[in-house]
N, C-alpha and C positions, 0 to 999 in steps of 0.2 A: 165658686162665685164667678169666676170667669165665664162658665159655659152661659151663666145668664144676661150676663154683661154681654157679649158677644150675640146672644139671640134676642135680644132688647134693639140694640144697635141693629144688626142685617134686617130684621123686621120692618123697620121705619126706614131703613137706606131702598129696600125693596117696597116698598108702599109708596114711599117716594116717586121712584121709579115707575111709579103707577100712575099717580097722582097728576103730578106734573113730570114729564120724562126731558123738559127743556132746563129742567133746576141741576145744573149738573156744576161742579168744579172740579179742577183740576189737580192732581197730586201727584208729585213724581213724574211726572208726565201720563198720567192714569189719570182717564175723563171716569167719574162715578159721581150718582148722583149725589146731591148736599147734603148729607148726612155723614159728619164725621166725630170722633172719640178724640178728646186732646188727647189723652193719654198711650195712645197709639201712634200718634202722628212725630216723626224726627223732632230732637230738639230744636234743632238747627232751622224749623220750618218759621217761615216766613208768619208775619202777621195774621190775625185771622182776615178770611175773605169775606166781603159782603154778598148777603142773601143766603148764606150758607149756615145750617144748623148743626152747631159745637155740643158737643155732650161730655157733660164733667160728671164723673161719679163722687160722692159724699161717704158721707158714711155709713155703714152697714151695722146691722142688729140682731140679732134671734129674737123673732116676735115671740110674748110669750101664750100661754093658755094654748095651745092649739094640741092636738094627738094625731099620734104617728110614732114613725121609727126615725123621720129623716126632721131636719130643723126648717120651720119655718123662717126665713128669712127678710130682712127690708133693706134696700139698698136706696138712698139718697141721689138722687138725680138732678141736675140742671141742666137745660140747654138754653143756650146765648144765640144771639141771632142778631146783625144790624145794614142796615141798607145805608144808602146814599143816595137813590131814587132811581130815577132812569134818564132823570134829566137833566144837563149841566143848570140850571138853576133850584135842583135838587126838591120842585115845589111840591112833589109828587111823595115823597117819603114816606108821610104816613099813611098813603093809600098803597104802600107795596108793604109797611109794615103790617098793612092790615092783611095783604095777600098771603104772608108767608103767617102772619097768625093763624088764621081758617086753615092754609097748607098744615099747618102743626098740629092743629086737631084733627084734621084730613087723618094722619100719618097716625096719630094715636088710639085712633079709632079700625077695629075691637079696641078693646085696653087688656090686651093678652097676645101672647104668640107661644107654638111648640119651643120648651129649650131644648138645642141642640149642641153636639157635642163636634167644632171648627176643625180642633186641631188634627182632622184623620178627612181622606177623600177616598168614598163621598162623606160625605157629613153624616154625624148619628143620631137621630131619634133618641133621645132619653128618657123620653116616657112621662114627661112631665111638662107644667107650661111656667112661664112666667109671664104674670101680670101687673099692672098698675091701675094710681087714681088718678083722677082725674087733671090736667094739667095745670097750676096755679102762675096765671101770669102776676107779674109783676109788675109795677108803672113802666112805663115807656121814659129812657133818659134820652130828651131830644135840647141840642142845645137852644140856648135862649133862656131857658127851665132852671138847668141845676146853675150855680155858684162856677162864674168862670176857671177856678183852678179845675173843677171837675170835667169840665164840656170838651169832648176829644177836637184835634185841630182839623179833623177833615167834615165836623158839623151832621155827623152820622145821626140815626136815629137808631135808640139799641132795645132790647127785651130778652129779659131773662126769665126762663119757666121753672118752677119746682114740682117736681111728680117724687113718688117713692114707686121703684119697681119691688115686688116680692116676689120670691121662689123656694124653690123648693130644696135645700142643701145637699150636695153628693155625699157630704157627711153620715153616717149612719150613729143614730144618739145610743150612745149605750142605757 
């Protein structure tokens, strides 16, 4: 599952990279473009960043009806994203939130990439791809909107997307 998690991730950090090559943040002292993995990133790591696209993995399935030797797979996806604008009276917001929306379909488009295998250099071909659908936004939480206990204190504007990635298991089904 990892190799697909990881070729999911470098796909879109590298399209990215394409896309827009000024969408960059910082890590560790590591400039790479906005596409990052919570689940990678230090405990210890600061706040998320604005303009920066976070990816949380859900949960995972063996789809069924399909034939083969190896398990069809679904992995649950979210990515998070929130600006604050570009401008200290912040009036711009939803017009960057709209930037980095288009960027995210930018970035997910094919809805596929080669899986490959990270953890050896160079990296290996595995002979297989992992794809998704289509990207499902969600409302925009911008304050003024939700219930003051919910409206974060720095007046951000946020969006979170749901996709299912699917691949193909290293697993071999007996």
């Amino acid at each position: 599952m990892q190799f697909a998690k990881d070729s999911f991730f470098l796909a879109l950090q590298q399209r990215l990279a394409g896309l827009n090559p000024s969408r960059t943040v910082t890590i560790n002292g590591a400039t790479v473009p906005a596409v990052l993995v919570v689940e990678n990133l230090p405990p210890s790591s600061a706040e998320p960043q604005p303009n920066t696209f976070y990816i949380e993995w859900g949960r995972a399935d063996v789809v069924d009806g399909h034939a083969g030797d190896a398990a069809l797979m679904s992995l649950e996806c979210v990515i998070s994203y929130y600006t604050l604008g570009t401008v200290q009276s912040m009036v711009d917001r939803g017009r960057v939130l709209g930037q980095l929306d288009d960027e995210l379909l930018g970035i997910c488009q094919p809805p596929n990439a080669e899986k490959y295998d990270y953890t050896q250099s160079p990296s290996a071909d595995l002979g297989t791809s992992v794809f998704w659908n289509q990207p499902a936004f969600e409302e925009t939480r911008a304050s003024g909107v939700e219930d003051n206990a919910e409206r974060h204190p720095d007046e951000r504007v946020e969006r979170m997307v749901r996709l299912t990635v699917f691949f193909f298991s290293e697993v071999t089904l007996l």
